[in-house]
C-alpha positions as CSV (number, residue, x, y, z in Angstrom):
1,X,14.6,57.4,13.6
2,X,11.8,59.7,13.9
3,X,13.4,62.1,16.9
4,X,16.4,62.7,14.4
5,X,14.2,63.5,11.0
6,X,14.7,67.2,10.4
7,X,11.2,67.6,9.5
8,X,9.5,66.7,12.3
9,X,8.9,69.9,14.0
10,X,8.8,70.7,18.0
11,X,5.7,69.9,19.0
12,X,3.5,72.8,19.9
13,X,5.3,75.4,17.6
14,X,3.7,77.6,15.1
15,X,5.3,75.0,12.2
16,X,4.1,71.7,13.7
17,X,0.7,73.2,14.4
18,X,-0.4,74.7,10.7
19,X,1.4,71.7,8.9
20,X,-0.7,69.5,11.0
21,X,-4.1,71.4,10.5
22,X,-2.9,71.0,7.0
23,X,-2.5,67.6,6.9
24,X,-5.6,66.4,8.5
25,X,-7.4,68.6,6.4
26,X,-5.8,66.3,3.3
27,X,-6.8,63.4,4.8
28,X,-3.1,62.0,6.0
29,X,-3.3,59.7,9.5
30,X,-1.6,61.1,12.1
31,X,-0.4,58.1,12.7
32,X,1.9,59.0,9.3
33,X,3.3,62.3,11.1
34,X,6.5,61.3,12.2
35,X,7.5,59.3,9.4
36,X,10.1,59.7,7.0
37,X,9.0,62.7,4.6
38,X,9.7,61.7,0.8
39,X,9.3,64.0,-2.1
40,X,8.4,61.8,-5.7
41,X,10.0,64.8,-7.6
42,X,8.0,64.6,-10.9
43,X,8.6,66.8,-14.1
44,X,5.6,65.7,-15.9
45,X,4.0,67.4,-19.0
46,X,1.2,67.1,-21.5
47,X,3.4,68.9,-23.7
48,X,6.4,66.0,-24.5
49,X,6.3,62.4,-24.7
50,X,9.6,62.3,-23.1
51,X,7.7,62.8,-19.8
52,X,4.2,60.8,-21.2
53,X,4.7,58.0,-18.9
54,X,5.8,59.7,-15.3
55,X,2.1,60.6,-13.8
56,X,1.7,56.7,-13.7
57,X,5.5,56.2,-12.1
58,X,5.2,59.1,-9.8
59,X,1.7,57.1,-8.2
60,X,3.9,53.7,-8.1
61,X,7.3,55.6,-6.3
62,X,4.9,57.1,-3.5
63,X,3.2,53.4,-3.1
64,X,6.6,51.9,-2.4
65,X,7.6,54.4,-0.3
66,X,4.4,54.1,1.5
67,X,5.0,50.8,1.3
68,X,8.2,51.0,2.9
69,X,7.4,52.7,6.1
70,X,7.6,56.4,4.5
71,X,5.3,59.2,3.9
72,X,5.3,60.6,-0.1
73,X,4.5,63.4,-1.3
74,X,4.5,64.2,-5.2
75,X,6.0,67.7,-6.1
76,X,5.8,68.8,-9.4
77,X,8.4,70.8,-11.6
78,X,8.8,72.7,-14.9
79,X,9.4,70.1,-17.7
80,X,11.9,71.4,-20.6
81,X,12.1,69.0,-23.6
82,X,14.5,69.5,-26.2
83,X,12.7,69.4,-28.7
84,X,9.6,71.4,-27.7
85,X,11.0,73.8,-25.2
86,X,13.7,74.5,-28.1
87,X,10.5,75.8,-30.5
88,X,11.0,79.8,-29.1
89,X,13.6,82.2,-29.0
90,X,16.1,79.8,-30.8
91,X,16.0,77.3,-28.3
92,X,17.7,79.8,-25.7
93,X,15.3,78.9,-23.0
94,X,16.7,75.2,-23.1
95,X,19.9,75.7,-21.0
96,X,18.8,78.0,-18.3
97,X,15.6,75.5,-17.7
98,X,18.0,73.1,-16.4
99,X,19.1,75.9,-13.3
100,X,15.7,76.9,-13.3
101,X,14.5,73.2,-12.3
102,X,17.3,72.7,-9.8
103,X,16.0,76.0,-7.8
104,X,12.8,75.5,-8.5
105,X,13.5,71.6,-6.4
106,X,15.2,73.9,-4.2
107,X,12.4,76.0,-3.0
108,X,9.6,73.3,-2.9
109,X,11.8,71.0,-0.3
110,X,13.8,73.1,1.6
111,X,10.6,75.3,2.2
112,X,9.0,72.0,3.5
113,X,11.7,70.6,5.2
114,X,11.6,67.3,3.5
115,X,13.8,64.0,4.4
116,X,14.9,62.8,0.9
117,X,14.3,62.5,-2.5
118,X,13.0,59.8,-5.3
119,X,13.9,62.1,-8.7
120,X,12.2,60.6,-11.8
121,X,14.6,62.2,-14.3
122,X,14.0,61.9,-18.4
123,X,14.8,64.3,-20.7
124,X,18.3,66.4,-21.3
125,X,17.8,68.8,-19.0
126,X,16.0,66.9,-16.0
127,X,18.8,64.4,-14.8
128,X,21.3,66.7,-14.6
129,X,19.1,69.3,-12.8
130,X,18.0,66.1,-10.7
131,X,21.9,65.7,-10.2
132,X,22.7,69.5,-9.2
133,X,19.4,69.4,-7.4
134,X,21.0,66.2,-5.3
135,X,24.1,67.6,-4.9
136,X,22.8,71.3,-3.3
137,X,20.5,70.1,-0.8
138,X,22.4,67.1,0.0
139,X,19.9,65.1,1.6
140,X,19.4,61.3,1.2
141,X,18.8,61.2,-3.1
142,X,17.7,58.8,-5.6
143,X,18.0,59.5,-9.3
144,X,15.8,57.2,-11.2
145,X,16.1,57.5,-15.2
146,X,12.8,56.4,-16.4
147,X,13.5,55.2,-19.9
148,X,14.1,55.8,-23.6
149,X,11.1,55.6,-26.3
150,X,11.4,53.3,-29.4
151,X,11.6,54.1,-33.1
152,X,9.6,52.3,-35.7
153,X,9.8,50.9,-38.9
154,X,8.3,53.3,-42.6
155,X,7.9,51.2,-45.0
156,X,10.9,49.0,-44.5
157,X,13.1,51.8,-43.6
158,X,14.2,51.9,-39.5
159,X,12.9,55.5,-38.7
160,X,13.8,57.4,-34.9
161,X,13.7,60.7,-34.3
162,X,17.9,61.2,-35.0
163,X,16.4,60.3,-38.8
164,X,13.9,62.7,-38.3
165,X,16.5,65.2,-37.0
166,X,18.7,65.2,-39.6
167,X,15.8,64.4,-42.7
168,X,15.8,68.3,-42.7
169,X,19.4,68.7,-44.4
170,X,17.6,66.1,-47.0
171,X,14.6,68.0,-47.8
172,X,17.0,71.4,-48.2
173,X,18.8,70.1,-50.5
174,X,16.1,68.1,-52.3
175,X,17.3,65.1,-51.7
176,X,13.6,64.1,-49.6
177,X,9.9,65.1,-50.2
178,X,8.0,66.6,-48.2
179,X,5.5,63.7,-48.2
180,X,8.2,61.1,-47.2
181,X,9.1,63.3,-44.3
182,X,5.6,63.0,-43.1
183,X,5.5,59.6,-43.1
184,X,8.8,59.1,-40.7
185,X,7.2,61.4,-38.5
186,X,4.8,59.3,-38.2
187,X,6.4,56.7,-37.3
188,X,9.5,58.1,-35.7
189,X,8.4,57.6,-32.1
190,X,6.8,54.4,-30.6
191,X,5.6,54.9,-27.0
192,X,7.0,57.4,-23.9
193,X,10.4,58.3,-22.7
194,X,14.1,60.2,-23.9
195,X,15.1,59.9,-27.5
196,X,16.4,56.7,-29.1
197,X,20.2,56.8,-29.6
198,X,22.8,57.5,-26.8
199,X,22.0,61.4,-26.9
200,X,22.2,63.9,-24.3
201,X,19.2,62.1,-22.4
202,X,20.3,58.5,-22.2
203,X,24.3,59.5,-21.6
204,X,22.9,61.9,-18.7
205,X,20.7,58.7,-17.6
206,X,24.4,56.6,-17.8
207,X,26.1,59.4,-15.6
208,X,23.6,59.0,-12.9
209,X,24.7,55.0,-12.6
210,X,28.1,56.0,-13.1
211,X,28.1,58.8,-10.4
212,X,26.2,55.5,-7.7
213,X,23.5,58.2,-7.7
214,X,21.3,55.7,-9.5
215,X,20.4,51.9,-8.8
216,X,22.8,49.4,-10.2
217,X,21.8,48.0,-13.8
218,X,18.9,50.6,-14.0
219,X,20.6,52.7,-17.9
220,X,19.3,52.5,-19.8
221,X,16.2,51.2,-19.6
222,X,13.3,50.9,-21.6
223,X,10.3,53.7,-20.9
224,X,7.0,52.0,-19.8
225,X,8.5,48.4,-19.1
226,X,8.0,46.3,-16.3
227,X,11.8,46.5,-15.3
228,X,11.3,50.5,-14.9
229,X,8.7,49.7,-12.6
230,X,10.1,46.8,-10.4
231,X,13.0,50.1,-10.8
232,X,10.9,52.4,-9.3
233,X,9.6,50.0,-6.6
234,X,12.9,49.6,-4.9
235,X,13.8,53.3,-5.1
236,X,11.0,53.5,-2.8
237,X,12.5,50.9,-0.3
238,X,16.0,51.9,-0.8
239,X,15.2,55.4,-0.1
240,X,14.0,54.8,3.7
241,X,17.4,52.7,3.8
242,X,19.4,55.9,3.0
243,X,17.6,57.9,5.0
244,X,17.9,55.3,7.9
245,X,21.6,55.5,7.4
246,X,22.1,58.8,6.4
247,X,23.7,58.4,3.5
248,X,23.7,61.9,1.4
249,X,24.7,62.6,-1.8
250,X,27.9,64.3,-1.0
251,X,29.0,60.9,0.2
252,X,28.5,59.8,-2.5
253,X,29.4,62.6,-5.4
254,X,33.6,62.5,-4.7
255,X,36.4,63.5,-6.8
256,X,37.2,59.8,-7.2
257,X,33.3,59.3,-8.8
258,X,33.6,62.1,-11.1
259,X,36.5,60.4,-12.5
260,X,34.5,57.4,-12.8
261,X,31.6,59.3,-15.1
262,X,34.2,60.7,-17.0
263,X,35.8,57.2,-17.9
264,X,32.6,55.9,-18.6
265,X,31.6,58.9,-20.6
266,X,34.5,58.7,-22.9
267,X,34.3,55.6,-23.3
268,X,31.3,54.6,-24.4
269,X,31.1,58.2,-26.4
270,X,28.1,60.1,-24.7
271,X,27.0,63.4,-25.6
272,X,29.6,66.4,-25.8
273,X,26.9,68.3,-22.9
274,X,28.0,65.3,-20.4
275,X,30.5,67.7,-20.2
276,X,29.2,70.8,-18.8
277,X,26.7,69.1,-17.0
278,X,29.2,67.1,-14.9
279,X,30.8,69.7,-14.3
280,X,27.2,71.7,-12.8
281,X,26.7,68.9,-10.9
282,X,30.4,69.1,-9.3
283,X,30.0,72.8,-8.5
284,X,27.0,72.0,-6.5
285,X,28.5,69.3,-4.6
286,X,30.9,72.2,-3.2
287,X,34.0,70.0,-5.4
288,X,37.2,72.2,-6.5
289,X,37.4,69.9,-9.9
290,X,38.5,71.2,-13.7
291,X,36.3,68.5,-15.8
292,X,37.6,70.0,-18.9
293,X,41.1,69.0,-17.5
294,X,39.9,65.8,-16.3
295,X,38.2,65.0,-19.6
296,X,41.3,66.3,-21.3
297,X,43.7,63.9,-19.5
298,X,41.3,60.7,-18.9
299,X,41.2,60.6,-22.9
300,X,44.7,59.9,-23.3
301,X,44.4,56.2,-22.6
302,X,41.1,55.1,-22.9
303,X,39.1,53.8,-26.2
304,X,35.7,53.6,-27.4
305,X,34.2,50.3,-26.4
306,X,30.4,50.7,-28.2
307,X,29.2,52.0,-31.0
308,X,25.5,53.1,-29.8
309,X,23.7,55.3,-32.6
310,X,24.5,58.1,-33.3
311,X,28.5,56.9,-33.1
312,X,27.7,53.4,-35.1
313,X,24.6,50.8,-36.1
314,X,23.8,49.8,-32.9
315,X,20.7,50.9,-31.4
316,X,20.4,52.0,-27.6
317,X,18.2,48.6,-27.0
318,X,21.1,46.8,-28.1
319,X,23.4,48.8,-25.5
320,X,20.7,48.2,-23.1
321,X,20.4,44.1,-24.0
322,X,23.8,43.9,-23.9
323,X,24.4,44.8,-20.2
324,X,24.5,48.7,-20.3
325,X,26.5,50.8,-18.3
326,X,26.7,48.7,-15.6
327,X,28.8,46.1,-18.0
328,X,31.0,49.0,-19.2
329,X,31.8,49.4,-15.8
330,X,32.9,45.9,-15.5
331,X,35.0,46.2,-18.6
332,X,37.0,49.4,-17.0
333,X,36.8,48.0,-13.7
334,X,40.7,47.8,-13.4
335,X,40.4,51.5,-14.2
336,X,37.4,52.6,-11.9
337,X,37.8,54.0,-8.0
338,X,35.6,50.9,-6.5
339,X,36.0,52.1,-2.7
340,X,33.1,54.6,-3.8
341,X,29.9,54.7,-1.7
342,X,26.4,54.6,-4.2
343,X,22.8,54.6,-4.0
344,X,22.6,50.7,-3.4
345,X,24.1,51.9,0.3
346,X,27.6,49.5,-1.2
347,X,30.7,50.7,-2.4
348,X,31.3,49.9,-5.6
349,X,33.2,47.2,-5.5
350,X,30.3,44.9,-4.6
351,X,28.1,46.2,-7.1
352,X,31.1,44.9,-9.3
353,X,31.5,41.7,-7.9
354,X,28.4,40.7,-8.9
355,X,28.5,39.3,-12.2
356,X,27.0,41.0,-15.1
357,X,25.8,39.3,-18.6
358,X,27.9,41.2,-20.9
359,X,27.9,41.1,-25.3
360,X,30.9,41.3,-26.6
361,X,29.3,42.4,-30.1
362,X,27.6,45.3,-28.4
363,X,30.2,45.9,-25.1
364,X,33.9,45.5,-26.4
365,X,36.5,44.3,-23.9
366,X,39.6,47.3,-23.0
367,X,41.9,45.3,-25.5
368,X,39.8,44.8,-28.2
369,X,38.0,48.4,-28.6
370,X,35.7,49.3,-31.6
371,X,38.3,52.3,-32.4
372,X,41.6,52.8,-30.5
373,X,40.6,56.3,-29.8
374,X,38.3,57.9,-26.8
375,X,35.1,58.6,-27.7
376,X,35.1,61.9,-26.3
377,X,37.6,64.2,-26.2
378,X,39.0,67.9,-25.8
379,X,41.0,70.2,-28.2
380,X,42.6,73.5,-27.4
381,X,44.6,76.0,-29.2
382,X,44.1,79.7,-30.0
383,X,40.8,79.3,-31.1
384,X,40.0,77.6,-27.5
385,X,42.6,78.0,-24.7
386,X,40.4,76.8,-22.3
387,X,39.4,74.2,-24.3
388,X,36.5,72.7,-27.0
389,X,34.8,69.3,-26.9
390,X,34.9,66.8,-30.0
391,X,33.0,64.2,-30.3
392,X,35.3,61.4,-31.9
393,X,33.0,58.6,-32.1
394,X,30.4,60.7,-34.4
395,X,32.9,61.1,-37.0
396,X,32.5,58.4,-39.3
397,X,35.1,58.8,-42.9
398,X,36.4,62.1,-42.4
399,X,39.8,62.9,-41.7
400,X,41.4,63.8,-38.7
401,X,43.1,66.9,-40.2
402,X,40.8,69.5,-41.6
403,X,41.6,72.6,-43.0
404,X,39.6,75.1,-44.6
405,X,38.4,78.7,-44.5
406,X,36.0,80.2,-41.5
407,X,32.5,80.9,-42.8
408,X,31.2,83.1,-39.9
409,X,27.7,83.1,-38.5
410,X,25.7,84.5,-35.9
411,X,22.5,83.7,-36.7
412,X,21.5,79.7,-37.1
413,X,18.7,80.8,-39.8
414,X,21.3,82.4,-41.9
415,X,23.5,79.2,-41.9
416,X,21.0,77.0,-42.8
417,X,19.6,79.1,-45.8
418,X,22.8,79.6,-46.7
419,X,23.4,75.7,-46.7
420,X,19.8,75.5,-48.7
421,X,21.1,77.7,-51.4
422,X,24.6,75.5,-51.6
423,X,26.4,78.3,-50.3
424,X,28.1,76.2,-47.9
425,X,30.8,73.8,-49.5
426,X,32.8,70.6,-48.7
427,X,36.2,72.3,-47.1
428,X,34.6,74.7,-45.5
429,X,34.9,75.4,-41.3
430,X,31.4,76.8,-40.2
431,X,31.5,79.2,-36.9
432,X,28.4,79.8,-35.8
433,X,29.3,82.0,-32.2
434,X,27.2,84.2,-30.3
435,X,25.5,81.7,-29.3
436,X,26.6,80.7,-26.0
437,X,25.1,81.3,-22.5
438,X,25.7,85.0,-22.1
439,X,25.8,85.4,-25.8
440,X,22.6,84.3,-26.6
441,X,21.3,85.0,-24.0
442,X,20.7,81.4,-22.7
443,X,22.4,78.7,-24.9
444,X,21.3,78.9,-28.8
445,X,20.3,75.5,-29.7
446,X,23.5,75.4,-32.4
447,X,23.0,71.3,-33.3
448,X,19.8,71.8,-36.0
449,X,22.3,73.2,-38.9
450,X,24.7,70.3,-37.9
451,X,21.9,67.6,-38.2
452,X,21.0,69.6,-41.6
453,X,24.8,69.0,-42.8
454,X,24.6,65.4,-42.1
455,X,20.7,65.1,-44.0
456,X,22.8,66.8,-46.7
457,X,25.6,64.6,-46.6
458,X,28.0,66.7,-45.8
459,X,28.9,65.9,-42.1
460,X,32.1,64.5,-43.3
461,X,33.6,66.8,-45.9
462,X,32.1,70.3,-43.8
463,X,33.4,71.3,-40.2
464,X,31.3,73.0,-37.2
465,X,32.8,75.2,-34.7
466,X,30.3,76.5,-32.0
467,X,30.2,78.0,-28.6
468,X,26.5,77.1,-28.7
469,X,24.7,74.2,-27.5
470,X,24.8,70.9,-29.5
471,X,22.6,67.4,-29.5
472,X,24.1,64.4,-28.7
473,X,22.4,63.0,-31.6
474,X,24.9,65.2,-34.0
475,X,27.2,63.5,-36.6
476,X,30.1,64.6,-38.3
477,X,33.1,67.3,-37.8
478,X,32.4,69.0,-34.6
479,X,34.0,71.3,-32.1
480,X,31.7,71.9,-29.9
481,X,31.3,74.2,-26.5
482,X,34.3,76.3,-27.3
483,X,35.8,78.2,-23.9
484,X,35.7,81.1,-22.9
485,X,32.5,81.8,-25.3
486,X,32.4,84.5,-28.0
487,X,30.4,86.8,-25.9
488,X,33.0,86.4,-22.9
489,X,35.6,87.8,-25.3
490,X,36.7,84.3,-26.0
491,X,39.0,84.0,-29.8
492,X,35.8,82.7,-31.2
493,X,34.5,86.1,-31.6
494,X,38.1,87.3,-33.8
495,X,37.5,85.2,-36.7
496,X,37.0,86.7,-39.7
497,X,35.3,85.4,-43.1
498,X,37.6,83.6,-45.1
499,X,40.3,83.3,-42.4
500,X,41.8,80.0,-42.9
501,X,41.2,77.1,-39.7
502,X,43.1,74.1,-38.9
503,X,41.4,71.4,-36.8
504,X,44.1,68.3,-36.5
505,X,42.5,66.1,-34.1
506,X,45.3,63.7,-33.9
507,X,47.1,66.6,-32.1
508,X,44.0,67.9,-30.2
509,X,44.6,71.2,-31.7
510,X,42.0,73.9,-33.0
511,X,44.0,77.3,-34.2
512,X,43.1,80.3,-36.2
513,X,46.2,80.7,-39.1
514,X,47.3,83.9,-38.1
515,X,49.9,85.7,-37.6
516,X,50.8,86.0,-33.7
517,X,50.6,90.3,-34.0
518,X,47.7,90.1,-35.9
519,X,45.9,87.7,-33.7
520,X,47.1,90.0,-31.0
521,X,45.7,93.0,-32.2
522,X,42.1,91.6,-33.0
523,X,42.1,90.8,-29.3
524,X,42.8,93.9,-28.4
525,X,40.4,95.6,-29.9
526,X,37.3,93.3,-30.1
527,X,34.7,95.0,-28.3
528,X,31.0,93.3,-27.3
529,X,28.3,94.7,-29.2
530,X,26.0,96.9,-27.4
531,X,22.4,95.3,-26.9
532,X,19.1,95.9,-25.0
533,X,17.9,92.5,-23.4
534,X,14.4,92.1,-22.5
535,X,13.5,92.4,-18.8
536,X,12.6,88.6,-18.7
537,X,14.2,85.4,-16.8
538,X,17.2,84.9,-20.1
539,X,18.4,88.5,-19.3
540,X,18.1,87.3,-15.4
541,X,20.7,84.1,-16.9
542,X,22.7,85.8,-18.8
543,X,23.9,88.5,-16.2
544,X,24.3,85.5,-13.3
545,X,25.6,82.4,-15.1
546,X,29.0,81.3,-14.6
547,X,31.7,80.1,-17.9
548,X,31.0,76.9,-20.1
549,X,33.8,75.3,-18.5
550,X,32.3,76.0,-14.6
551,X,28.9,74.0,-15.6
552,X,27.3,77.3,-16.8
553,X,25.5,77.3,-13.2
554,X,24.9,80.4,-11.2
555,X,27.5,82.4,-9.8
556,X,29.8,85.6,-9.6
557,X,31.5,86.2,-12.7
558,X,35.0,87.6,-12.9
């Protein structure tokens, strides 16, 4: 194998002689050389505990590669977090981190000339960068989700950071002291890893087993446990194996697989941003695929099989106990492409044969669903022609129709003091636009006025329509990622205060209740504002990222 490894340079050239001056010099044996070149891609930071624990799992994955017959090398990357990187500038940094870390992945291996990749992925923004990352270079890959944290228990009450999240809308509106608060903070968060609940993090860590990019029965997984380690041992081994057989992650990342993460996604109802990051991740594969359509159209006949917080009472350890993605795939395994290639160097179908310990209280069976309705799904109308994503499994009591009048917003702030005044009542449709990736520029974080609806108890009685970026943690009446976005010239941006909104999810329709020639006309004439953008890496985004409904990677707009 070592004559055909790209990096092994031509003996002699100017390449092979500094890297091996280099090398000495850092105390590698020559005898290491010609071996198989692994990069432990690690995002860790002092600044999150969703990345706490990877220092300590980046040291295991180059042992086992070493181990294995390989040569590791740890290379380190920017590590956005939700909810830290989300602290400045309205959170618009939090979307364009995500194509900063696949470039950034990018430049650090194909300037080496590395042979494959062990990618220790945890928060939102890392696994589908890790994905994209994958995809683009193509070389032998391994995604490896490395875990979710716990919550704990405040005195008797069950407290994780989605409480935490949405407390806010309570202490607005009264309903919670400031001292109570406190407390759950204190006891939100119990050791390393991605939020509790199936949020944008632990669906993302779903859609790397359900893509074969990660190791069978490996999602979700507990941070810090021994499984995540024996995990991380045979990424190691299984990573020569790939590179052995040169197996690369565009064998692996087919139309047929997408389809597979989409029928997973929907129905176990992950996040509404599996969307547009599936859809990144199949732009850099080089794939010709409309996920909104595919979303749209896998919907039609597939029903939500858990219930994982924030879509029900069960907690993500439950999903995980119960057999996790890889015993939702055996429930839609009539339904699934199995002639697939994955990670484990199998086609699907013998990761399926192999029999997988399955609750039934946690993992419904296909004919006996929790609702008889997809967890996720996609609306359109003239409000979104290109379509919107609704989150059907985080809408608990309310009603499938919904009509009210628009109560326009462009600032998140102004929403949410508007909300603590009780300016904001039950019937109304909030639009809170501008906000998507040109418009912001870089995606405003949109989802921390939802959570403050649901604190308030209004999730169910108040609607949200937003081209901005939402948590997969949000409850309640939700239209989320509207297409084209408000800043694009997309419909969003023609609604006026008071206008009257219809949302009837039972028809997948969202539509602005106005007459055709009106509607007409405000297109016409809407104009972007003017504004000066700072000469910093969002104006860099905003100017080179594609639509919502391409991924929002980078590319040429039309």
């Amino acid at each position: 194998m070592k004559n055909n490894l790209r990096s092994n340079f031509e003996e002699g050239s100017t390449r092979w002689a500094v890297r091996r001056a280099q090398w000495i010099a850092m105390g590698i044996p020559e005898s290491d050389f010609h071996k198989p070149k692994i990069a432990v891609i690690n995002s860790s930071s002092g600044l999150s505990v969703c990345y706490q624990h990877l220092d300590e799992f980046s040291v295991l994955a180059q042992k086992a590669v070493r181990d294995a017959g390989g040569l590791a090398f740890e290379v380190n990357t920017i590590a956005p977090s939700d909810f830290v990187t989300s602290a400045g500038k309205k959170a618009r940094y939090l979307m364009p981190t995500r194509d900063l870390m696949v470039n950034d992945i990018e430049v650090m291996i194909e300037g080496a000339v590395l042979d494959g990749m062990i990618l220790l992925s945890s928060c939102d923004k890392t696994t589908p960068a890790h994905l994209m990352a994958a995809a683009r270079l193509n070389i032998p890959s391994i995604v490896v989700p490395c875990g979710y944290q716990l919550g704990g228990n405040c005195n008797g009450t069950m407290v994780d950071i989605e409480e935490v999240y949405k407390s806010v809308g309570t202490l607005l509106t009264g309903k919670m002291t400031l001292d109570t608060m406190k407390d759950w903070t204190r006891c939100a968060i119990q050791g390393p890893g991605v939020c509790a609940g199936l949020a944008t993090a632990n669906s993302m860590h779903c859609m790397a087993e359900a893509l074969g990019m990660a190791l069978s029965k490996t999602t979700p997984i507990r941070a810090g446990s021994d499984r995540l380690r024996n995990v991380i041992n045979a990424a190691g081994y299984k990573i020569l194996e790939l590179v052995e057989k040169n197996i690369k992650p565009r064998d692996i990342l087919t139309v047929e697989t997408f389809q597979n993460a989409v029928r997973v996604a929907i129905s176990i109802g992950c996040s509404v941003n599996t969307v547009r990051h599936l859809a990144a991740v199949s732009v850099e594969a080089g794939l010709d695929i409309d996920l909104v359509k595919m979303f749209e159209e896998e919907s039609k006949h597939l029903n939500q099989l858990t219930q994982i917080r924030p879509n029900g009472p069960d907690r993500i350890e439950d999903f995980d106990r119960a057999g996790g993605t890889n015993a939702v795939m055996h429930r839609l395994q009539a339904h699934l492409n199995q002639n697939v290639q994955t990670v484990q160097g199998t086609p699907l179908s013998a990761i399926l044969e192999v029999e997988s310990f399955i609750d039934e209280k946690i993992i419904r069976k296909i004919d006996n669903p929790f609702r008889q309705e997809p967890g996720l799904t996609i609306v359109r109308g003239n409000i979104a022609p290109s379509g919107a994503i609704v989150k059907l499994s985080a809408i608990d009591g309310a009603s499938r129709v919904f009509k009210g009048p628009a109560r326009v917003y462009e600032s998140e702030d102004l929403a949410m003091e508007e909300l603590a005044k009780g300016q904001i009542n039950e019937g109304d449709i909030v639009i809170l636009r501008m906000m998507g990736p040109v418009g912001g520029p870089g995606t405003v974080f949109a989802c921390s006025f939802m959570a403050a609806l649901s604190g308030a108890g209004l999730a169910d009685t108040v609607a949200v329509v937003t081209d901005g970026e939402l948590s997969g943690l949000n409850k309640g009446i939700t239209i989320g990622q509207v297409m084209p976005e408000a800043a694009c010239g997309g419909p969003l941006a023609i609604i006026e205060e008071g206008d009257s909104i219809l949302i009837d999810l039972n028809q997948r329709r969202i539509d602005l209740l106005i007459k055709d020639e009106d509607y007409n006309e405000r297109m016409k004439n809407w104009k972007p504002a003017e504004r000066k953008l700072e000469n910093n890496w969002l104006k860099f985004y905003s100017e080179n990222v594609m639509p919502i409904e391409k991924g929002a990677v980078f590319g040429k707009r039309n």
